[in-house]
N, C-alpha and C positions, 0 to 999 in steps of 0.2 A: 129232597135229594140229599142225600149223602155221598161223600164225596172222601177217602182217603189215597192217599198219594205215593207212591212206589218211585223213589227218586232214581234216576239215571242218566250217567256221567258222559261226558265225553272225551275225547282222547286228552284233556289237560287234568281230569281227576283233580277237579277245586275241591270235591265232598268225597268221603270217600276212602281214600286214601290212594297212592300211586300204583298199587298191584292192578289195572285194570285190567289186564289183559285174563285176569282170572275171572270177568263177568262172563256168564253165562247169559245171554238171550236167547227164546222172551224169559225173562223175570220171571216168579210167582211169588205173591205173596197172601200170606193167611193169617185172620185177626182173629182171637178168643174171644174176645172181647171189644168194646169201645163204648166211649161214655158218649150222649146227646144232652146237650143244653138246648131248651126251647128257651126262646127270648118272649120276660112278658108280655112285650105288645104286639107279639103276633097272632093273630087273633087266627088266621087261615091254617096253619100250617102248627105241623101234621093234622094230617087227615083224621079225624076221629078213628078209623078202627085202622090204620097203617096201612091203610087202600090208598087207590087213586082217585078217589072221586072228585077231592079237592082241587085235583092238579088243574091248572091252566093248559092252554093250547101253550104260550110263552114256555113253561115247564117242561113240555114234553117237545120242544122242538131240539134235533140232535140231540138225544137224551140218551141212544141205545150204545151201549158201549160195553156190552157183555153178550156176543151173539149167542151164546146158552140160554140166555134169561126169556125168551121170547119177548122180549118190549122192541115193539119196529124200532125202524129210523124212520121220521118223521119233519121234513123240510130238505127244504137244497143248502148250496154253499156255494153263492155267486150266482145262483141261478140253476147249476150243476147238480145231479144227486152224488151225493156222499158216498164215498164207497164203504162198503159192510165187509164183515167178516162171517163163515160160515162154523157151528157147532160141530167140532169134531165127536164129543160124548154124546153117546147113547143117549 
């Protein structure tokens, strides 16, 4: 899993700077790029060909977080299902 981060403020603007009232929500953000470091001793991860085959159950539990992507939601939270988001794009 990959995992990049989209930081946002709340009314005290610690990050940032103090113009918040200029955020726009939801946010977007778009990467050209990004570098991956694999650590030598992990033997599992990444998957040989950038599939899932490797993945664990543990891996893919709440994992979807992109309703475009078709990857379910997969487990509860408390017992509860999670709520999803639906794909507005074609």
């Amino acid at each position: 899993k990959i995992i990049m981060n989209l930081w946002e403020f709340d009314k005290r603007a610690l990050f940032g700077g103090e113009k918040i009232w200029n955020d726009r929500l939801p946010m977007h953000s778009e990467y050209d790029w990004f570098r991956f470091y694999k650590w030598d001793g992990d033997a599992q991860y990444p998957c040989a060909d950038m599939g899932d085959q490797c993945l664990t159950e543990d891996d893919k539990y709440l994992s979807s977080n992109n309703p475009c992507d078709g990857i379910p939601q997969v487990g509860t939270v408390f017992g509860k299902t999670p709520c999803t988001a639906s794909c507005l794009m074609p």
